[in-house]
C-alpha positions as CSV (number, residue, x, y, z in Angstrom):
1,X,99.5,49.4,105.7
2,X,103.2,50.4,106.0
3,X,105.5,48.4,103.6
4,X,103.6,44.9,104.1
5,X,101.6,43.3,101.0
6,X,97.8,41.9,101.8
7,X,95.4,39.6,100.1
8,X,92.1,41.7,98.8
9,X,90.0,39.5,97.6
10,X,86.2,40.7,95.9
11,X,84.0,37.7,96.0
12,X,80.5,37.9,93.4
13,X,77.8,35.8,92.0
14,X,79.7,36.1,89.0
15,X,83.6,36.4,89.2
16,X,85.8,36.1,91.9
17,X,88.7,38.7,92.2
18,X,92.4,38.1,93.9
19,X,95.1,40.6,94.3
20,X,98.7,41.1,96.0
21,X,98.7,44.6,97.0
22,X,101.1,47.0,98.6
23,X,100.8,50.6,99.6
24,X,97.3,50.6,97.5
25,X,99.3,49.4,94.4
26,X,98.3,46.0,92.8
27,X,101.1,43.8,92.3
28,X,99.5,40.5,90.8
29,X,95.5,39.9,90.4
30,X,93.5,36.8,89.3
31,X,89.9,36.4,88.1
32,X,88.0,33.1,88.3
33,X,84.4,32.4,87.2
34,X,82.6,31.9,90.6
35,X,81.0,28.8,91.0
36,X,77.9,29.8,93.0
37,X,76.0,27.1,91.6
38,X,77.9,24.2,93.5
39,X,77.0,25.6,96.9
40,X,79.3,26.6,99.8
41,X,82.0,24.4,99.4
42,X,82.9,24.5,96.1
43,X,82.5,28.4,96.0
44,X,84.7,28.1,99.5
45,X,87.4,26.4,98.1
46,X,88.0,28.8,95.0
47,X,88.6,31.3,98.1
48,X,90.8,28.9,99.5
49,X,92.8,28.7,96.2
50,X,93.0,33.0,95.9
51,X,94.4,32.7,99.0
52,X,96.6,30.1,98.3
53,X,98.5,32.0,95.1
54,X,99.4,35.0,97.2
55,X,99.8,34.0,101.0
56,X,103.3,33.5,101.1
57,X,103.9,37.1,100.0
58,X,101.3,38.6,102.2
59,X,100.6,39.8,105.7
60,X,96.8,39.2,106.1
61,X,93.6,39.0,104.3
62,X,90.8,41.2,103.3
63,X,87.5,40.1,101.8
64,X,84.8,42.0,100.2
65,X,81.5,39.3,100.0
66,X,78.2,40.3,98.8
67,X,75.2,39.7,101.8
68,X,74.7,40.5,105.3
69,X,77.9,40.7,106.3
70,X,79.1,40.8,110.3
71,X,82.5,42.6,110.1
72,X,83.1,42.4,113.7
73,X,83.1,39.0,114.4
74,X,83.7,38.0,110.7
75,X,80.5,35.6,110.1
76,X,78.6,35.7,106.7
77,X,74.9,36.0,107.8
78,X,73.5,35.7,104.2
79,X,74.9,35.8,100.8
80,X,72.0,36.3,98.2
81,X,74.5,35.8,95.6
82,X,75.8,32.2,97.3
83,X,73.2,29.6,98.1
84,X,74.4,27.5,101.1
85,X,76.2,30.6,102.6
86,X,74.8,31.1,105.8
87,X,76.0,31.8,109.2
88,X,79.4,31.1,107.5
89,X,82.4,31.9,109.8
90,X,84.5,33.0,106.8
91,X,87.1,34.9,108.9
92,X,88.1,32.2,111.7
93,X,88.2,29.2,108.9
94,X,90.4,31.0,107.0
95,X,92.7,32.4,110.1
96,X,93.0,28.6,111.2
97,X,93.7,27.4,108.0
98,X,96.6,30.1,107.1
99,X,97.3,31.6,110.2
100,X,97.5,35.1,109.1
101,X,94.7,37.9,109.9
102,X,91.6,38.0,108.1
103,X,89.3,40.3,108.0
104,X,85.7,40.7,105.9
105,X,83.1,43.1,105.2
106,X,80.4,43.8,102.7
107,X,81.4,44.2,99.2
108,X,79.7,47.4,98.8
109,X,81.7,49.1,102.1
110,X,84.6,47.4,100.3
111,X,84.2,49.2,97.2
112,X,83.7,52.1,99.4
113,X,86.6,52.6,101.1
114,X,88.6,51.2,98.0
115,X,86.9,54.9,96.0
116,X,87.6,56.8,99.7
117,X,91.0,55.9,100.0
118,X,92.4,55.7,96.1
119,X,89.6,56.7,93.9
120,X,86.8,59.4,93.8
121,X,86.3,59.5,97.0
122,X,90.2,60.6,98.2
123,X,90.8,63.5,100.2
124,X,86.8,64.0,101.4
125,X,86.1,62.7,104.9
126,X,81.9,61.9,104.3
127,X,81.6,59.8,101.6
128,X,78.3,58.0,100.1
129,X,78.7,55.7,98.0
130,X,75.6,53.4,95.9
131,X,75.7,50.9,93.9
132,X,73.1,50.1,90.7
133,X,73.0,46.8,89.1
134,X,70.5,44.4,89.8
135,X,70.3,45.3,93.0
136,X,71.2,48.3,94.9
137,X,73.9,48.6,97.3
138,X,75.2,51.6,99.7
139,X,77.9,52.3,101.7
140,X,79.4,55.2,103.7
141,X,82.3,57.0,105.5
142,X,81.2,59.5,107.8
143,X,83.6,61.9,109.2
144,X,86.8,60.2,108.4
145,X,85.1,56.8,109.9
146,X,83.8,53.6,107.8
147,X,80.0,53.7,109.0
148,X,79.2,49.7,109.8
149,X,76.3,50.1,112.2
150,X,75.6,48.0,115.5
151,X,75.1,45.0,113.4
152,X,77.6,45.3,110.6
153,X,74.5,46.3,107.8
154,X,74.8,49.9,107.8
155,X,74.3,51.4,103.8
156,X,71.6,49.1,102.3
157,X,69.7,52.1,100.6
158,X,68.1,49.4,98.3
159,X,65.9,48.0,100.6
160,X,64.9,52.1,102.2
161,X,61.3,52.4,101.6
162,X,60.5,55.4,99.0
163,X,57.0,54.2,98.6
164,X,55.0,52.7,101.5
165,X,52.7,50.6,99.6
166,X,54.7,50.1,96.4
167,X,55.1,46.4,94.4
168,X,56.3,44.1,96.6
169,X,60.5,43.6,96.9
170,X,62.6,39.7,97.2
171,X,63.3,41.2,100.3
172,X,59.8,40.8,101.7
173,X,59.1,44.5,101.7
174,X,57.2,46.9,99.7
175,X,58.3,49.9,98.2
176,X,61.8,49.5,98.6
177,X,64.1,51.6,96.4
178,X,65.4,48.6,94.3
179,X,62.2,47.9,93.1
180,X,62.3,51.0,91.0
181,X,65.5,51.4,89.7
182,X,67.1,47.6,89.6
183,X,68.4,46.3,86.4
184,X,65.0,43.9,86.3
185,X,62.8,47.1,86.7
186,X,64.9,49.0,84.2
187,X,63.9,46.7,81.5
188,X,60.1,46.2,82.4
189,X,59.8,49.9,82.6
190,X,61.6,50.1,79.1
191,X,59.1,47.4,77.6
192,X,56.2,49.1,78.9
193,X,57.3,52.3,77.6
194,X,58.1,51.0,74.4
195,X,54.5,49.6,73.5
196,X,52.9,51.6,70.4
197,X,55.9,53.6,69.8
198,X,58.5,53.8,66.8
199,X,61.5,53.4,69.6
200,X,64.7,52.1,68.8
201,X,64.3,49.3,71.6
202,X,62.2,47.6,69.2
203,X,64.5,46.3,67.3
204,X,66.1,44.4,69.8
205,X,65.3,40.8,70.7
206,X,66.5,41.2,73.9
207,X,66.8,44.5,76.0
208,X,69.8,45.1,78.9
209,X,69.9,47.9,80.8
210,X,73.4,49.1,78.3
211,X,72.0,48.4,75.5
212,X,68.6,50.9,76.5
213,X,71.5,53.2,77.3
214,X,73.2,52.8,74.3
215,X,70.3,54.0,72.6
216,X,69.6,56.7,74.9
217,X,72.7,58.2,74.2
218,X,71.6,57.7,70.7
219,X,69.0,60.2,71.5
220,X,65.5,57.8,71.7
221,X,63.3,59.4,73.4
222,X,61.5,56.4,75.2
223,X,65.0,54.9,76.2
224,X,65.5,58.5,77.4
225,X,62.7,58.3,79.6
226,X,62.8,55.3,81.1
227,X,66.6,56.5,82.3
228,X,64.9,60.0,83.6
229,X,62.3,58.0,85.6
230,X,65.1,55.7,86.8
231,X,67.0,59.0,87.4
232,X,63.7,60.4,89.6
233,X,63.9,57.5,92.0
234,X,67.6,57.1,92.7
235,X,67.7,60.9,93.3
236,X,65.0,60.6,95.8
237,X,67.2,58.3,97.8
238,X,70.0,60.2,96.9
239,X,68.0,62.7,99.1
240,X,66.9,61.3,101.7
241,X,70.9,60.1,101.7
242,X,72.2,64.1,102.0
243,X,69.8,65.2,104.9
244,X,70.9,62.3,107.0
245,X,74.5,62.7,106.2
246,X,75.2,65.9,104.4
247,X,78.5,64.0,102.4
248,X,80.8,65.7,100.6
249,X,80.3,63.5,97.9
250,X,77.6,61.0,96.4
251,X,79.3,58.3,94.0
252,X,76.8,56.7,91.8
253,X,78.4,52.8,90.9
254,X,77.5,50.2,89.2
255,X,76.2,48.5,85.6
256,X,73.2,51.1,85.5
257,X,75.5,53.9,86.5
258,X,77.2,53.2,82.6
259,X,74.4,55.4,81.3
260,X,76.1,58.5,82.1
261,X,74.6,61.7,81.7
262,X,71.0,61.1,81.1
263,X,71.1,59.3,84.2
264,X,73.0,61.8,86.6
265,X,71.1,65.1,85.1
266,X,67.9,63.6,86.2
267,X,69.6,62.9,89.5
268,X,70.6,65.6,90.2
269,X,67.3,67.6,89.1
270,X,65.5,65.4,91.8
271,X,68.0,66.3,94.3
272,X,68.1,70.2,93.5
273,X,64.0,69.8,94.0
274,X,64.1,68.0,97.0
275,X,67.1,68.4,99.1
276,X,66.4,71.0,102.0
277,X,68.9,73.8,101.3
278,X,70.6,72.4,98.8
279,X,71.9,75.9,97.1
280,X,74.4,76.3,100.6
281,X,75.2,72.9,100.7
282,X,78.9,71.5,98.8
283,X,78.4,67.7,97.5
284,X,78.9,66.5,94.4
285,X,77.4,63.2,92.4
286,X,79.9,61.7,90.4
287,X,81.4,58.6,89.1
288,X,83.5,55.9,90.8
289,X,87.3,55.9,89.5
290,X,89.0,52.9,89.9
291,X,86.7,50.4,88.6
292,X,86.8,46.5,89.6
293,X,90.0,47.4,91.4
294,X,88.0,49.1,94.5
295,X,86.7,46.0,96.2
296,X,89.9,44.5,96.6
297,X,91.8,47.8,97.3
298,X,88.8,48.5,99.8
299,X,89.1,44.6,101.2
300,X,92.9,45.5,101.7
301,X,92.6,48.7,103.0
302,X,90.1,47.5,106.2
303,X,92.2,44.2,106.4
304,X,95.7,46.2,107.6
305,X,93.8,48.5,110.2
């Protein structure tokens, strides 16, 4: 990156996220509400106007977009988060337009290399990294090298198949991972659980994956479950994650992810059951640090190589 400042930019269903940066430092950010709903060019040209804050300052361009994301030649293949964006090529409008570099990638892999290079990630050369929320999103570095795959959708442990004839994904699969431990699931499972019981959860109108962690923490036993069945599934994939890759470390991201403890000791119990030789193996599962500041650091950081 040298001395030169870059545009990272994270762009989600929900927000979209600017930032000057230098040398991994942030030196101005904006936030905007995105507006999905008015299809790709309206969403487009609140891009256009991140850009347009910071380009005079900046050397080149890095964006993080959710989807199916084609790295190398800089096309969006599909954005489930933003309806019209398809076969989008985000990189060349925006080099023809400002005539600097621009370079894009998956959010995830952003947020990836954003917790590799500055956050929890720093200093290990074979990183994991998922994602809960709604859906489930993964990324890795493996040996020292941002793994992209031959089509640029390497990391989508969401859609891996932990159940061959499980309920049927939006995907168009069965079984997949995010099926089980999504933010959509997490609440069905927490309803279910909560029938004919004195829980806490019944008290609330309506139920989000923090507040059935809030009361876990709290020490209700059904919001406690639900989190160590959620916990069983994502360290299965957490497992099946380890024998392909063996990382140093696993970080576990993401809205779900806020549940802390209850959440990562049922993790890790599924992974100490499952994981072939896991007492001589050195990972770790922990936390992201540097919050919503990855995906533009991680935008950044693949934009200047």
């Amino acid at each position: 990156m040298a001395q030169k400042k870059f545009i990272g930019i994270d762009v989600g269903g929900t927000n979209i996220k600017a930032a000057l940066v230098k040398n991994g430092k942030i030196l101005a950010h904006l936030r905007t509400p995105t507006h999905a709903a008015g299809g790709f060019k309206s969403s487009f040209d609140q891009i256009r106007a991140a850009v347009t804050a910071y380009i005079d300052q900046a050397a080149g361009i890095g964006i993080g977009i959710a989807g199916l994301i084609d790295s190398r030649t800089g096309v969006v293949r599909y954005s489930p988060n933003l309806p019209g964006w398809n076969n989008i090529q985000l990189a060349s409008m925006l080099r023809n337009e400002f005539l600097k570099p621009v370079k894009i990638l998956n959010d995830v892999n952003a947020f990836c290399l954003g917790e590799w290079q500055y956050g929890a990630g720093k200093g290990y050369n074979n990183v994991f990294l998922l994602t809960l929320g709604t859906g489930v999103g993964g990324a890795a570095v493996v040996e020292g090298v941002p793994l992209f795959g031959a089509n640029g959708f390497a990391g989508e442990l969401g859609h891996s198949v932990i159940h061959e004839n499980g309920p049927k994904c939006p995907c168009g699969n069965r079984g997949c991972l995010e099926r089980y431990v999504g933010a959509r699931h997490l609440v069905a499972l927490a309803q279910k659980k909560m029938k004919g019981t004195r829980s806490s959860l019944r008290k609330h109108q309506e139920l989000s994956p923090r507040l059935i962690a809030q009361e876990a923490k709290k020490g209700d036993k059904t919001a406690v479950a639900v989190f160590e069945e959620i916990g069983y599934y994502v360290g299965v994939g957490i497992s099946n994650i380890i024998v392909l890759f063996d990382p140093d470390v696993i970080i576990v991201s993401g809205g779900v992810a806020k549940a802390g403890k209850v959440l990562t000791d049922a993790i890790k119990k599924t992974v100490a059951q499952r994981v072939m030789g896991a007492e001589f193996r050195k990972f770790k599962i922990i936390p992201p640090r540097l919050g919503d500041d990855a995906g533009v650091l991680g935008a950044v950081y693949h934009a200047s190589k």
